[in-house]
DSSP file (Angstrom, degrees, kcal/mol; ACC not computed):
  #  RESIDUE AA STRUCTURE BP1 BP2  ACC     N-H-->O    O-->H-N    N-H-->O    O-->H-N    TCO  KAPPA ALPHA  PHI   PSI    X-CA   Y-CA   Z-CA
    1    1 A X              0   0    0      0, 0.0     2,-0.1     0, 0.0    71,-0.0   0.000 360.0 360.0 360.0 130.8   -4.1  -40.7  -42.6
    2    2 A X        +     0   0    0      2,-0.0     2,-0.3     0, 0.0     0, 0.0  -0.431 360.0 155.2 -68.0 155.7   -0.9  -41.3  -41.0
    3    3 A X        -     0   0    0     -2,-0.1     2,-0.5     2,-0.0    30,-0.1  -0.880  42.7-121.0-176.3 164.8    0.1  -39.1  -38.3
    4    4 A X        -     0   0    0     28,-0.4    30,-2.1    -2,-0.3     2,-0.4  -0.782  27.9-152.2-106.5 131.5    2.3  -39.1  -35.1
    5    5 A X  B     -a   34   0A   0     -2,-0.5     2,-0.3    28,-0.2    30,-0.1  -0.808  13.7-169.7-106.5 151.3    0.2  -38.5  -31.9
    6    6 A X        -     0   0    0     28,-1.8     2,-3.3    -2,-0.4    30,-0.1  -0.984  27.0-120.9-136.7 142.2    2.3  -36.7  -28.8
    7    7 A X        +     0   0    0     -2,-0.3     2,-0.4    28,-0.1    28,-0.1  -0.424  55.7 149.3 -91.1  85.8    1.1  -36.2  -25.3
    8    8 A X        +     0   0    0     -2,-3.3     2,-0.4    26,-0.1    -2,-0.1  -0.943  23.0 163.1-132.4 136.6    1.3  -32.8  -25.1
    9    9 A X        -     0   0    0     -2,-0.4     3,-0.3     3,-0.1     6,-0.3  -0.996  16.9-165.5-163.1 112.3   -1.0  -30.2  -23.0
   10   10 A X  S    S+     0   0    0     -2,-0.4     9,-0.0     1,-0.2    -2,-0.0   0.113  86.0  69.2-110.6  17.4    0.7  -26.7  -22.7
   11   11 A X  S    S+     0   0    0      4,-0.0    -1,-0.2     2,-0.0    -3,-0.0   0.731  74.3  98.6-107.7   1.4   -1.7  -26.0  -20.1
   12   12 A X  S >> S-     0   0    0     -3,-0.3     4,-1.4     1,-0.1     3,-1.3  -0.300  86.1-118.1 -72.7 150.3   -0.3  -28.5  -17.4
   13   13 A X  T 34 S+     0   0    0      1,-0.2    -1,-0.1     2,-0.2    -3,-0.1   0.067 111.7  68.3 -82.3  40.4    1.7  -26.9  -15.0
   14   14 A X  T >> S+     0   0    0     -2,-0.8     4,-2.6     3,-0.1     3,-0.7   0.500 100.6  60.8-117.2 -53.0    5.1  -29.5  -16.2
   15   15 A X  H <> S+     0   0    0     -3,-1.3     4,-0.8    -6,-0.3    -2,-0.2   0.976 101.0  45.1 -45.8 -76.5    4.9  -27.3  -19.6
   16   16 A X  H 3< S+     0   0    0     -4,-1.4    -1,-0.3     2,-0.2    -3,-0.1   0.694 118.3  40.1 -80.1  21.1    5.5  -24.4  -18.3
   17   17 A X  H <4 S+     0   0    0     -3,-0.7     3,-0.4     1,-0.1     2,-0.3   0.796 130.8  32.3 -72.8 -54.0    8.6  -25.4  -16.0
   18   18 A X  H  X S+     0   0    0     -4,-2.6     4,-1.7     1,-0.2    -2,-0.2  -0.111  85.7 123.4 -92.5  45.5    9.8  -27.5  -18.5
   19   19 A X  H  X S+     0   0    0     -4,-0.8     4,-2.1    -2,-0.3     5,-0.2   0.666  75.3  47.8-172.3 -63.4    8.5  -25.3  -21.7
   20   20 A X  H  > S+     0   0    0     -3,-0.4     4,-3.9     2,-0.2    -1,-0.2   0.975 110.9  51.2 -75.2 -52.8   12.1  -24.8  -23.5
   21   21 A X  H  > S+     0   0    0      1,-0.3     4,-2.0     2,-0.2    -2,-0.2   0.890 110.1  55.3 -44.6 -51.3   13.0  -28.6  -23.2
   22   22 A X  H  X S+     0   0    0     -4,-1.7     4,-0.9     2,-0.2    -1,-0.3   0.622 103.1  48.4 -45.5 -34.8    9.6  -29.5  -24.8
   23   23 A X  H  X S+     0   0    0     -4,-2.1     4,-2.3     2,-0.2     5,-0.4   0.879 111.1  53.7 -57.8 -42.5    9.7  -27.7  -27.8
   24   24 A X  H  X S+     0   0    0     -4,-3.9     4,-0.9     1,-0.3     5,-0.3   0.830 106.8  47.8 -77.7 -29.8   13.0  -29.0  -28.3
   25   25 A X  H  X>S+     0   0    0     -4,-2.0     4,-1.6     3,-0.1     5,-0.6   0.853 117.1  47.0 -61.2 -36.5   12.0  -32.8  -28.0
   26   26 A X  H  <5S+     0   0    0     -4,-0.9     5,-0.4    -3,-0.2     4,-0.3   0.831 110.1  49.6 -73.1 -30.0    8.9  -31.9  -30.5
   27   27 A X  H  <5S+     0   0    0     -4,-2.3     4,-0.3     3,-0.2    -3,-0.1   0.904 121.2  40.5 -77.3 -44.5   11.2  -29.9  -33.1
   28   28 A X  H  <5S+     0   0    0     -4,-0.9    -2,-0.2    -5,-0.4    -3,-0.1   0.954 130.7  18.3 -79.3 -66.1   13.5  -33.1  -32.9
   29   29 A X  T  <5S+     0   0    0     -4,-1.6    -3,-0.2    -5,-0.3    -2,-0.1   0.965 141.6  11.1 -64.7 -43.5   11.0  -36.4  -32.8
   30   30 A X      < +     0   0    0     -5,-0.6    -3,-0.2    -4,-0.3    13,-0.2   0.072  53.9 168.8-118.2  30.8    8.0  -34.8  -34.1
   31   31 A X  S    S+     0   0    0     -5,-0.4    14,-3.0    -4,-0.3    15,-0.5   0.476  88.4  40.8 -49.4 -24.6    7.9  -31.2  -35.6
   32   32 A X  E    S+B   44   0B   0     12,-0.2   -28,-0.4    13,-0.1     2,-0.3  -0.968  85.3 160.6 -91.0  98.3    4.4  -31.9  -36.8
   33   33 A X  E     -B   43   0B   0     10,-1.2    10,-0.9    -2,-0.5     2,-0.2  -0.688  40.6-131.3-139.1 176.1    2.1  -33.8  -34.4
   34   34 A X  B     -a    5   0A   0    -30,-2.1   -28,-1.8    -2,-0.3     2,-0.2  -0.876  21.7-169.7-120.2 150.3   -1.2  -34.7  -33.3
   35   35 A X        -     0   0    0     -2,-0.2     6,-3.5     2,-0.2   -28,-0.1  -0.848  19.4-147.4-146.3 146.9   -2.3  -34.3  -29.3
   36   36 A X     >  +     0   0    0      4,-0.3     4,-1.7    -2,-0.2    -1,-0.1   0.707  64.6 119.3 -80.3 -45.0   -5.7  -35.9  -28.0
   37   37 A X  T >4 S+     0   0    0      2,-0.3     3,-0.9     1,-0.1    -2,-0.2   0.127  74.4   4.0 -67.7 167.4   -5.9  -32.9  -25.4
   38   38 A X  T 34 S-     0   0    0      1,-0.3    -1,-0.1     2,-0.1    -3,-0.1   0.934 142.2 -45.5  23.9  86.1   -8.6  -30.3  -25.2
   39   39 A X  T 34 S-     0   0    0      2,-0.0    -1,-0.3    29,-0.0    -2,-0.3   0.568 110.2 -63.6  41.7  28.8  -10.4  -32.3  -27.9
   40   40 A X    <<  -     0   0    0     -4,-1.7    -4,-0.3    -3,-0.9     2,-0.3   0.621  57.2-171.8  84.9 140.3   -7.5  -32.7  -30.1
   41   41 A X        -     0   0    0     -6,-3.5    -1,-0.1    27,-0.1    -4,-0.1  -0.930  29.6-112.0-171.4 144.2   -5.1  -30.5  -32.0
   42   42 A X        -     0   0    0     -2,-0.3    -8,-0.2    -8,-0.1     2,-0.2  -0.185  35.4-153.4 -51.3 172.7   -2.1  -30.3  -34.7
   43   43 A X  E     -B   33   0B   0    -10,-0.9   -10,-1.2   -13,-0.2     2,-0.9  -0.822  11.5-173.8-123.0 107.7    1.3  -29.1  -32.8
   44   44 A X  E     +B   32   0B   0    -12,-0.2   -12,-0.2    -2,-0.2     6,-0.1  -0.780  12.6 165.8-103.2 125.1    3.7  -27.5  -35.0
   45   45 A X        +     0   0    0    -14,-3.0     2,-1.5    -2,-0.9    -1,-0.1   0.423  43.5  92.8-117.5   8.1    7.0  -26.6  -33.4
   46   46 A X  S >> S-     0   0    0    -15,-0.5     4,-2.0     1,-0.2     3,-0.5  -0.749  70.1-135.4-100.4 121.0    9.4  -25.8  -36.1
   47   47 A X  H 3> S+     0   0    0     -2,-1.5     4,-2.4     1,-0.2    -1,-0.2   0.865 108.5  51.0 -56.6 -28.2    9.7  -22.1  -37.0
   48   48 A X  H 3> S+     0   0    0      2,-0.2     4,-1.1     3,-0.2     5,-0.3   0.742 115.1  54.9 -81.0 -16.1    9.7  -22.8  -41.4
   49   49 A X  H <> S+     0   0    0     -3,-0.5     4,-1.7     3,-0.2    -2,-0.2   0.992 109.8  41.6 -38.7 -72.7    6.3  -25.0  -40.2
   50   50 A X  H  < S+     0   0    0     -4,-2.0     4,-0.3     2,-0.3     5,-0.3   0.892 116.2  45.3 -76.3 -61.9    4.9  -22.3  -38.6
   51   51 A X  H >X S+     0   0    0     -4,-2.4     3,-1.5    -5,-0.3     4,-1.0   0.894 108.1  56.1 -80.2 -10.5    5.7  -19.7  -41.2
   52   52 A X  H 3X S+     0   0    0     -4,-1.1     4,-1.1     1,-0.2    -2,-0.3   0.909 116.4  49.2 -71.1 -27.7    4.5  -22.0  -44.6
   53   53 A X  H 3< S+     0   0    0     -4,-1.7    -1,-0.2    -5,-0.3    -2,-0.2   0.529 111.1  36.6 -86.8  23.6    1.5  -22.0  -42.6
   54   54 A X  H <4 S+     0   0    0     -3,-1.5     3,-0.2    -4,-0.3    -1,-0.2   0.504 128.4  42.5-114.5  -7.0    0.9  -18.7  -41.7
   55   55 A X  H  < S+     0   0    0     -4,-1.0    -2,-0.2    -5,-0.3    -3,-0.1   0.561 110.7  49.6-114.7 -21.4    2.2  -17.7  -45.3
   56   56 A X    ><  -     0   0    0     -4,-1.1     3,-3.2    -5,-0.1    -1,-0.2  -0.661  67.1-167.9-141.8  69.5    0.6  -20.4  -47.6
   57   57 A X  G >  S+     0   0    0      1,-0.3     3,-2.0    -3,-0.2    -1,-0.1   0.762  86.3  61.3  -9.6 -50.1   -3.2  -20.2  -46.5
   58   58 A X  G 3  S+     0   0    0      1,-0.3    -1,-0.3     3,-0.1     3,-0.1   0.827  95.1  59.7 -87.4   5.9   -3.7  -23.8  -48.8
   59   59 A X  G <  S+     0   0    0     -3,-3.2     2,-0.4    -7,-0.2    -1,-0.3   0.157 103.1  71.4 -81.8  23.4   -1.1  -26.0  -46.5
   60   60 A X    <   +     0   0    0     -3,-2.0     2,-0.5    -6,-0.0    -1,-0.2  -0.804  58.1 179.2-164.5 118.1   -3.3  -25.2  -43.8
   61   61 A X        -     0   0    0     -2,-0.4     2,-0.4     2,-0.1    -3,-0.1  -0.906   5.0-179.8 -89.2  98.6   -6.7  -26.5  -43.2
   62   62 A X        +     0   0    0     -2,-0.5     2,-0.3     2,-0.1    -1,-0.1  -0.093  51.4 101.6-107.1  52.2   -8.1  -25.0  -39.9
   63   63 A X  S    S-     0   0    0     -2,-0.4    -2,-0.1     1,-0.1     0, 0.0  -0.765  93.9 -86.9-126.1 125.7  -11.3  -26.7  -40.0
   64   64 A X        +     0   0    0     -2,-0.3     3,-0.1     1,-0.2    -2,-0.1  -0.428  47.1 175.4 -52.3 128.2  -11.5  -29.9  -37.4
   65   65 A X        +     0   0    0     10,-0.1     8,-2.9    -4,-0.0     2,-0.2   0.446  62.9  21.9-111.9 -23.6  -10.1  -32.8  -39.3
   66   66 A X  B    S-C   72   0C   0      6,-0.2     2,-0.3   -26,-0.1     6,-0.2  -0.766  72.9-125.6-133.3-172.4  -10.2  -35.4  -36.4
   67   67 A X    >   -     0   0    0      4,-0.8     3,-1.5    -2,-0.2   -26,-0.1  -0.712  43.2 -82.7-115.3 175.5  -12.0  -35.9  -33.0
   68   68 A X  T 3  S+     0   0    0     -2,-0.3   -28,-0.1     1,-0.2   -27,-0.1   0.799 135.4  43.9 -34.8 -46.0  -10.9  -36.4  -29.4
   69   69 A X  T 3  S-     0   0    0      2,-0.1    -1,-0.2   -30,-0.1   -33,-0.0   0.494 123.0-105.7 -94.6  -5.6  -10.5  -40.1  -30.2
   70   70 A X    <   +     0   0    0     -3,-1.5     2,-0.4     1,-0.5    -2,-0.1   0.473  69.6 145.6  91.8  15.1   -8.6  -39.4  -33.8
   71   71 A X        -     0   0    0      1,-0.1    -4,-0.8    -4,-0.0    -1,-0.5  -0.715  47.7-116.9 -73.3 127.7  -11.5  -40.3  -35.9
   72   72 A X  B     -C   66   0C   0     -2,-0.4     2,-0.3    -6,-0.2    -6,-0.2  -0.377  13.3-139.4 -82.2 163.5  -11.6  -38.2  -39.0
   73   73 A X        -     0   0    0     -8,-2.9    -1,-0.1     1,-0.1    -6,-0.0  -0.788  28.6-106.1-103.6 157.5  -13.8  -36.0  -40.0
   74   74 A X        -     0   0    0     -2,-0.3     2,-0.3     1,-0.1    -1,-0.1  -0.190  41.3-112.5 -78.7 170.0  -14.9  -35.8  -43.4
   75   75 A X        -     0   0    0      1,-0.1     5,-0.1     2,-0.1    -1,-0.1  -0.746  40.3 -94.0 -77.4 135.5  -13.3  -32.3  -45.5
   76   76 A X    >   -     0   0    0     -2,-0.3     3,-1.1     3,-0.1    -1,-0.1  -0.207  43.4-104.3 -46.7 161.8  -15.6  -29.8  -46.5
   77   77 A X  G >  S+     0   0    0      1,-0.2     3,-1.3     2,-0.2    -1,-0.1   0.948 117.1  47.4 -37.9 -68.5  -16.7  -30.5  -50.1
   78   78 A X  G 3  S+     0   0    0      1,-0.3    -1,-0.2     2,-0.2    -2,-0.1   0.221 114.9  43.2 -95.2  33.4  -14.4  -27.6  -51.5
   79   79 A X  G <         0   0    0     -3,-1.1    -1,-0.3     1,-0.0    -2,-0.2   0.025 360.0 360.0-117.7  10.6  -11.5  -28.4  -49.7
   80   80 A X    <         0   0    0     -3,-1.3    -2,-0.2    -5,-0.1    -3,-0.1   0.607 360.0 360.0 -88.7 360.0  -11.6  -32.2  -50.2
């Protein structure tokens, strides 16, 4: 799987000064992303992202799909 990785870690204390500026670099290069921190996790930063996934339950797998190091992991059976 393709996917664009971004170094981003919204607990280091550079997020929250620069907080507003960072969303708005992700929303522009990347609205979707991958980040290695705290064992890896999507980032979605566009508000119609955020609600087709809070709104359409099958865009959105929330089952670990990769590891720390961005090896997948396989899909449960009845979601593959």
């Amino acid at each position: 799987m393709s996917r664009q990785t971004v170094d981003f870690d919204h607990h280091h204390p550079n997020h929250v000064i620069n907080a507003v500026e960072t969303y708005q670099r992700l929303r522009s290069e990347a609205s979707v992303a991958w980040t290695p921190h705290h064992g890896g996790f999507w980032v979605v930063s566009r508000y119609a992202d955020v609600m087709r996934l809070t709104t359409e339950p099958e865009a959105f797998l929330s089952t670990k799909t990769y590891d720390a190091d961005g090896d997948p992991h396989p899909r449960p059976r009845a979601l593959a």
